[in-house]
N, C-alpha and C positions, 0 to 999 in steps of 0.2 A: 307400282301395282299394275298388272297385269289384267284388265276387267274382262272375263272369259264369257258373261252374258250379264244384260240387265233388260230384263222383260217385262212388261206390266199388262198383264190383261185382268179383264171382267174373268173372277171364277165364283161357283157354284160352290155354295156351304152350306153341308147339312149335320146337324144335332141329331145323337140319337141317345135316348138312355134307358135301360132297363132291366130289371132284377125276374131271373129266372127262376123256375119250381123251386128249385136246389136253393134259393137263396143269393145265388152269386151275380153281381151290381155288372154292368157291362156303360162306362160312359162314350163312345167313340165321336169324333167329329169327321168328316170326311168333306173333304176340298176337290172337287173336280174342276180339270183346267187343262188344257190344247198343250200346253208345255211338257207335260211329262207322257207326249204318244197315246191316248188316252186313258193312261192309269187313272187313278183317285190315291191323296196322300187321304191316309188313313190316319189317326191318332188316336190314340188309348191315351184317353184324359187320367185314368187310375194308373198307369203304370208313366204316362209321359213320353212312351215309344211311338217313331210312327214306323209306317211301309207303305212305297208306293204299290197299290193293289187293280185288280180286276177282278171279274168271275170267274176268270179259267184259273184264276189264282188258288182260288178256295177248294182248289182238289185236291190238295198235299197240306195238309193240315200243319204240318212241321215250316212249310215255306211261308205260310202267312200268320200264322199262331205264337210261334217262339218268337219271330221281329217285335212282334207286339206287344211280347211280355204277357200270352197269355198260355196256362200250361196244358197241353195235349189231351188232358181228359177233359179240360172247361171246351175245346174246341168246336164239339160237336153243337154246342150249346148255342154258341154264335155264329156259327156259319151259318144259318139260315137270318139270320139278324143281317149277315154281312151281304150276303147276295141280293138281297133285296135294296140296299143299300146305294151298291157298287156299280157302275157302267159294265154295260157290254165289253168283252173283248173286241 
């Protein structure tokens, strides 16, 4: 075996959960950490998906929405969940 990195640092984890007008449940967890250049892994606890994200992320709704297993018309609905969320670019 070839071990290409083994990193251990302190990261930042945050729970969010919440069910919109519409009805539709959004669980995400979001992990911030010096490792991935300062993305956030994101996780959709309801789908099991994640993506490394940011806020400049959340402009292309196809670029951080479909990874996550969530479908382009619920998108509108969490991006503003998600930016609040998210570190700075």
């Amino acid at each position: 075996m070839d071990v290409l990195y083994d990193r251990e640092e302190k990261s930042r984890l945050r729970a969010f959960g919440a069910i919109a007008e519409d009805g539709t449940r959004a669980d995400f967890v979001v992990v911030q950490s010096e490792f991935f250049m300062g993305k956030a892994v994101v996780v959709n606890l309801l789908t099991g998906r994640a993506a490394l994200l940011d806020r400049d992320d959340l402009r292309e709704d196809e670029e951080w929405a479909i990874p996550l297993g969530i479908s382009p018309s619920e998108a509108s609905t969490w991006r503003e969940a998600l930016e609040r969320l998210l570190p700075e670019a």
